[in-house]
N, C-alpha and C positions, 0 to 999 in steps of 0.2 A: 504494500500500500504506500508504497514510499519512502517508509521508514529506515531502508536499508541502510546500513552505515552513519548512523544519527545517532550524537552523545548528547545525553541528558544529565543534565547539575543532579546534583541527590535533593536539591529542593523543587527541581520541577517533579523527579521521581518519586515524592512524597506525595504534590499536588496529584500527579495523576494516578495515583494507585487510590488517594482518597477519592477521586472521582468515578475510579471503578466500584469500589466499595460503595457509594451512594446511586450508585446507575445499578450495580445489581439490587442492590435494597429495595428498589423500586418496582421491581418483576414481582410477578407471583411468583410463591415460593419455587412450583412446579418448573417453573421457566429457569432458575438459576443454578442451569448447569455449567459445568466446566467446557461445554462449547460454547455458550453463549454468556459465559464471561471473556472465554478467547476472544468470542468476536468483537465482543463491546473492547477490551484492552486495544485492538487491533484500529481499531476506529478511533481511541483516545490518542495510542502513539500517532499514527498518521496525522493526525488535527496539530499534537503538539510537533512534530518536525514539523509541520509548516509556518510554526511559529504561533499559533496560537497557548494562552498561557489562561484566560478567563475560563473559570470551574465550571459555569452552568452553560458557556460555548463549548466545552468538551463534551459536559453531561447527554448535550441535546441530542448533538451531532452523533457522537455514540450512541442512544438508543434510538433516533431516528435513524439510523442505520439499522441497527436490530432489527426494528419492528418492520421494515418495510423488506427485508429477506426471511421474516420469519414467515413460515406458514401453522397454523394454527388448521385444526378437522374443521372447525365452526365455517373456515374460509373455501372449504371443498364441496362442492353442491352434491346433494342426496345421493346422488345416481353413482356420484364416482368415490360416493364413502364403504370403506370393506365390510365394514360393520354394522 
């Protein structure tokens, strides 16, 4: 996501672990797994190599990211549910 080769201070790597921590806090329980803490960290580093450093412009952008590759059963119409 960009991130490749990008050094972070130990206080921006404080800021964005707590914004991981408050972005997964924010899922239902169900939802926070360890891929989709991957994903959301994944979305916070890429935001902060590009220089963003604001907690709730990481937060957003991370779970705006999430929500719009996550797929939830509710989102699959009748016909194509297994169950």
């Amino acid at each position: 996501m960009g991130a490749i080769g990008a050094v972070f201070q130990p206080e921006l790597i404080k800021l964005m672990k707590a914004v991981l921590d408050d972005a997964a806090a924010m899922l239902p329980e169900a939802k926070r797994t360890s891929t989709v803490k991957a994903e959301i960290a994944s979305h916070i580093l890429a935001c902060a190599a590009k220089g963003e450093r604001n907690p709730t412009t990481l937060k957003i952008a991370a779970l705006s990211a999430v929500v719009e590759c996550t797929h939830y059963s509710h989102d699959i119409s009748p016909e194509r549910r297994a169950v």
